[in-house]
C-alpha positions, 0 to 999 in steps of 0.5 A, spaced: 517 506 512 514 513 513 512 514 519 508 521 521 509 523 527 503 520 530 500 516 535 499 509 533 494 508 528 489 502 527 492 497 520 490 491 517 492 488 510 489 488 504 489 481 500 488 484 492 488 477 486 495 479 482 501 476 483 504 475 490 511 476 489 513 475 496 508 470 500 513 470 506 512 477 507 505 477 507 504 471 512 509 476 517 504 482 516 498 478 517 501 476 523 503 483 526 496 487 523 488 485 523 484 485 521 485 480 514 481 483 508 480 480 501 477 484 496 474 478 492 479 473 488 484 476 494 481 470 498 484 465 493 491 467 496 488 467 504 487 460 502 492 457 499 498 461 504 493 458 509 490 464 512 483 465 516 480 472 512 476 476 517 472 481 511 471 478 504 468 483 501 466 485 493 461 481 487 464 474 490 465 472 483 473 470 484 472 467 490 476 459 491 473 453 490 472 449 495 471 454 499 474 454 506 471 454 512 473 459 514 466 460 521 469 468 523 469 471 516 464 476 513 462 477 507 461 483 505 456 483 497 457 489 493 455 488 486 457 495 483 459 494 477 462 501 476 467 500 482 473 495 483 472 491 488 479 494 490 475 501 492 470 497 495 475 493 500 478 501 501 471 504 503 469 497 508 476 499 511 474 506 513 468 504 515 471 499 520 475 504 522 483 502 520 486 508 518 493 504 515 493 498 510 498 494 506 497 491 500 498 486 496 497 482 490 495 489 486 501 488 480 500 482 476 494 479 474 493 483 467 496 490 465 489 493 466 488 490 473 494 493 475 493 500 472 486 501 475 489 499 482 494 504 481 489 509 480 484 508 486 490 509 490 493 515 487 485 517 488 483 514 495 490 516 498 488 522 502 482 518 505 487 512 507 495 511 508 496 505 503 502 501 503 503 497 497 507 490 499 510 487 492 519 486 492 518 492 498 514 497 499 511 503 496 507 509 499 504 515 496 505 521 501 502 528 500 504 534 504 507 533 510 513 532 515 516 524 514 521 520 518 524 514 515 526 509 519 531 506 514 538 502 515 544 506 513 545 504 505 538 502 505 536 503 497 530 508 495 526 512 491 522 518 490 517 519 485 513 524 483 505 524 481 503 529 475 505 535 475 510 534 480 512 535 486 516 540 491 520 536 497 526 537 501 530 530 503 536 530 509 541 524 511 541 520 504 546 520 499 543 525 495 540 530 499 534 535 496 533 542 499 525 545 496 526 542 490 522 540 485 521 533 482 517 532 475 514 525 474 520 521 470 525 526 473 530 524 478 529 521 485 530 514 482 535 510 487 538 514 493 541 511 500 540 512 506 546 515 510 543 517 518 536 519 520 532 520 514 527 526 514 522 527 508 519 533 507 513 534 501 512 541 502 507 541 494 504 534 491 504 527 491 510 523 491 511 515 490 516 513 497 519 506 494 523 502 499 527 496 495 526 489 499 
């Protein structure tokens, strides 16, 4: 994971409708972050990996049925119809004051789903860290000096958002030294070899870390 040099920061996580690729991971995050917010049809998910929502926010039209009881949540009604209720989980995040979130179930769930849910967080990342949970973790990272603390030989990459990127990288395989990353250019598969430091110096870059 990137971690700025930053005091601890307060983190929740995010349970979104897709598809959950690794419901064990999202049980142990839910374990070491709260509060637990599910953004409408993510509240099918809390229940069937038997997980307690704190929030539930968006149209409540996705949520399960029966639905549990579940005495401390709140429910949140947003009816906006021109927002996701992706968007709308991130806006009651910021309003309770979290500054960290991970998230889980964007993927799946239909192409479409996937792709808006992409967009809001190329769109909403600078007010938000967000940290995508699928088969590992994905965080979108703007300018800024970064520390990863990866494992010797831990397998990840760089991916520049439209129009590139200019960034420097140091204790990997293949080090970068103020170069510029393009979308679909190299930055794809590289390894950790001692303390990893990252530099965005221009830009928006994808940090994907393999599960």
């Amino acid at each position: 994971m990137a971690k700025p040099s930053s005091s601890r920061r307060p983190t929740g996580v995010v349970l979104l409708g897709g598809e959950l690729a690794v419901p064990g991971a999202v049980k142990a995050l839910v374990r070491r972050h709260r509060p637990l917010l599910c953004a409408d049809g993510g509240a099918r998910h809390a229940k069937r990996l038997s997980l307690a929502p704190d929030y539930i926010v968006g149209d409540m039209d996705s949520l399960p049925k029966p639905l549990p009881r579940w005495p401390r949540a709140v429910y949140w009604c947003d009816f906006d119809e021109q927002r996701s209720d992706f968007d709308k989980v991130l806006d009651f995040a910021l309003d309770i004051g979290l500054s960290r979130v991970y998230v889980a179930g964007v993927m799946g769930g239909g192409l479409d789903h996937a792709l808006v849910n992409l967009a809001v967080i190329a769109s909403r990342g600078a007010e938000l860290e967000i940290i995508l949970v699928d088969r590992g973790t994905a965080s979108l990272l703007g300018p800024g000096n970064y520390r990863l603390d990866y494992a010797k030989n831990q397998r990840f990459s760089l991916l520049a958002l439209p129009p590139g990127a200019r960034v420097s990288l140091s204790g990997a395989l293949y080090p970068l030294k103020k170069k510029n990353l393009l979308p679909g250019s190299r930055g794809l598969g590289n390894e950790a070899r001692g303390p990893v430091a990252l530099a965005v110096h221009s830009g928006r870059v994808w940090l994907m870390k393999g599960g």
